[in-house]
N, C-alpha and C positions, 0 to 999 in steps of 0.2 A: 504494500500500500504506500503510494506516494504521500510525502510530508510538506506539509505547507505553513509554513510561519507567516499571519496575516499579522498586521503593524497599522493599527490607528487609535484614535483618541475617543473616538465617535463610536461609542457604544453601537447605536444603531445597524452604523458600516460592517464593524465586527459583528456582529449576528447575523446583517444579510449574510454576506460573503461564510460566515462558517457553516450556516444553516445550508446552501446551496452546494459548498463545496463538499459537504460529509453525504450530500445525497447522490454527490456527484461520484463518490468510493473513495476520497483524500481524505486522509487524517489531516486535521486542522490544532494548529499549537496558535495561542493567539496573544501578543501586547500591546501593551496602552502606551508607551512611550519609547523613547530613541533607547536609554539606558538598556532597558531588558528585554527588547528586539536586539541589540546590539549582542550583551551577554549569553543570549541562549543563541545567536547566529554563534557562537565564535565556539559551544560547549557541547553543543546537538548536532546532528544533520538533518538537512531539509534538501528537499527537492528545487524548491523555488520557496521566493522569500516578495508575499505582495506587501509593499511600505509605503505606507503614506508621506509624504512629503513633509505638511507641518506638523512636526513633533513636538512635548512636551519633551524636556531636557536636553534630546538631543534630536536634529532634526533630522530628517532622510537623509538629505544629502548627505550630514557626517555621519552617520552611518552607514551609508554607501561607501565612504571614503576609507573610516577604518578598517572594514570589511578588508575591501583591496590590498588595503597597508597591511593586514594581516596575511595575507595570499588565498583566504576563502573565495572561493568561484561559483560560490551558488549563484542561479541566475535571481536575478532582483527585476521585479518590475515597479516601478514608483507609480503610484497613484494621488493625482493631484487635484485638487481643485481649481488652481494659479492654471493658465490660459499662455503667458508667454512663451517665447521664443528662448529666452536667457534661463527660466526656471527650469525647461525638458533638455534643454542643449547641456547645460550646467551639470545636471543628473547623469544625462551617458555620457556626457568627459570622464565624470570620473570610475566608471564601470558599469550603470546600471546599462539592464538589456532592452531595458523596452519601456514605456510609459502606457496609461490609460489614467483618462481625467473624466471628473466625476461632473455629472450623475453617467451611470454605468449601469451596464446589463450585466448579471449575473455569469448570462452565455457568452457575454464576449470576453470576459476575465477567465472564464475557463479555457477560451477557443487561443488567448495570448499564451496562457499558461501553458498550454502544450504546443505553442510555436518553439517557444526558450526551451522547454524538455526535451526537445528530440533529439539532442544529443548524451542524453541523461535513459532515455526510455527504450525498450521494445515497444509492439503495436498494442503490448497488453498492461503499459504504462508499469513495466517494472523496470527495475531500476538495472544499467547494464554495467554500472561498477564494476561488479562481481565476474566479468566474464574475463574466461582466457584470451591471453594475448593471443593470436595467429599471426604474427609477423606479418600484419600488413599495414607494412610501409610505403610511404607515397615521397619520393625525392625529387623536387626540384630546385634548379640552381644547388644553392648550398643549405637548403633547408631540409632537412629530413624528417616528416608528419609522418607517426604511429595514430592508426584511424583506432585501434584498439585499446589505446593508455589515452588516446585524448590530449596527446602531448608535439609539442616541436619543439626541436635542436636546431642549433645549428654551431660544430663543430663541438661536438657532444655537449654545449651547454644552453640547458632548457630554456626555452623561450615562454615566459610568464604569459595566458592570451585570458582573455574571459570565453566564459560561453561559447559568446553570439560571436568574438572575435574570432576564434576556432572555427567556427563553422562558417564563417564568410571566405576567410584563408580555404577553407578546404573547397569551398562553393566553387570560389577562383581555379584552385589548384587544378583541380579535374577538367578547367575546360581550357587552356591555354591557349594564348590567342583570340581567343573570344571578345568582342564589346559587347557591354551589360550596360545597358540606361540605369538610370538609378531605380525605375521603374521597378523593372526586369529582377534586378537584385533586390528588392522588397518582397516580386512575388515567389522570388525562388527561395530565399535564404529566409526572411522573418515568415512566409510560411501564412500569410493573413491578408486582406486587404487594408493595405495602408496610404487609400489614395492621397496625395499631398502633401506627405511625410516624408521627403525625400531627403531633408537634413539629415535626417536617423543615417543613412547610409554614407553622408559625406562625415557625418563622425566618425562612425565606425571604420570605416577606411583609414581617415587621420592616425585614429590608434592603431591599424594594427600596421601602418608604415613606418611609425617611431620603434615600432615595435621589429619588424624584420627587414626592414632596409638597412643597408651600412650606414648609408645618407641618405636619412627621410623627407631631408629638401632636395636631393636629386635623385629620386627613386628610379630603381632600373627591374624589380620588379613588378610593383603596382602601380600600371601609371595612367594618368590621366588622358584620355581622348576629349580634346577640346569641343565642347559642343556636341557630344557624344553619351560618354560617361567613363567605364574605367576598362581595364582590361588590365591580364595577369602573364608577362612575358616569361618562361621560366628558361633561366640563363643554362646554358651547357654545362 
């Protein structure tokens, strides 16, 4: 049974979201503030972690942030009531996978929730931790991705990615050459209809350039098609 740490202040919020989630087969663990969402992310495992953004003591965001700073990779989706452009940009800089702002459907928090898990799931939403490795590795340039440890190197030292970063790298990986509108890579990788959300994907790229480029201001694996969108060269 997948685990879900729900994170808001709003009693109400917390009942909908626990009442729908436990009918949905998730065990549901649930807090009322930044502190003890924060404390039981860093002492439990959870599958996905839904967090509301204004907290008492401590908000989403730095809980997002410590999270990271700790190397926990659960996926997080922030749930906000704030409308801006600075307050959802601000959240996936610093790790979070994905957003939804309130008022909200029950079914579309579930349909987000298993976008971020698919790299965490089988089709019968169990958890693929546990599975043996099969040596399947995927090398490009000088990056070497284990699809089975969920991991990249590059010259055997591991490359730190979240989630949603991992599987946009691997989204890329498999099609080389390829142009992806930012479109395209919404409806491929986050796995949901995110019409107009196209920022989500020029973040996430951001990260995961600083992240496997030598020099992420002159990238020579992930690079920009002007007026296009992105595409993934993998070097000899």
């Amino acid at each position: 049974m997948s685990r879900v740490l729900v994170v808001d202040d709003e009693p109400a919020i917390v009942t909908l979201l626990q009442y729908n989630l436990e009918q949905a087969g998730y065990q549901v663990v649930t807090a009322i503030d930044g502190e003890q969402a924060l404390n039981l992310a860093l002492h439990e495992r959870f599958d996905v972690i839904l967090l509301d953004l204004m907290l008492p003591k401590l908000d989403g965001v730095e809980v997002t942030k410590k999270l990271r700073q700790e190397k926990v990779s659960t996926p997080i989706i922030m749930i906000t009531a704030k409308t801006s452009e600075f307050d959802t940009v601000f959240g996936l800089e610093l790790g979070a996978d994905d957003y939804i702002t309130k008022p909200f459907s029950p079914r579309e928090v579930i349909a987000r929730m298993k976008a971020v898990m698919r790299r965490y799931h089988d089709d019968n939403d169990q958890p693929q931790r546990g599975s043996r490795p099969t040596g399947n590795l995927l090398q490009v340039g000088d990056l070497t991705i284990d699809q089975d440890k969920f991991q990249v190197k590059r010259d055997d030292r591991l490359i730190d990615l979240t989630p949603k970063e991992f599987e946009l790298l691997l989204f890329f990986a498999k099609r080389p050459g390829k142009v992806w509108s930012r479109e395209q890579l919404l409806e491929g990788v986050w796995g949901f209809d995110y019409s107009g959300q196209t920022r989500m994907v020029d973040i996430h790229v951001s990260h995961l350039r600083e992240k496997i480029e030598r020099d992420p201001k002159h990238p020579t694996l992930l690079r920009t098609v002007r007026g296009f969108g992105y595409t993934f060269e993998a070097q000899p």
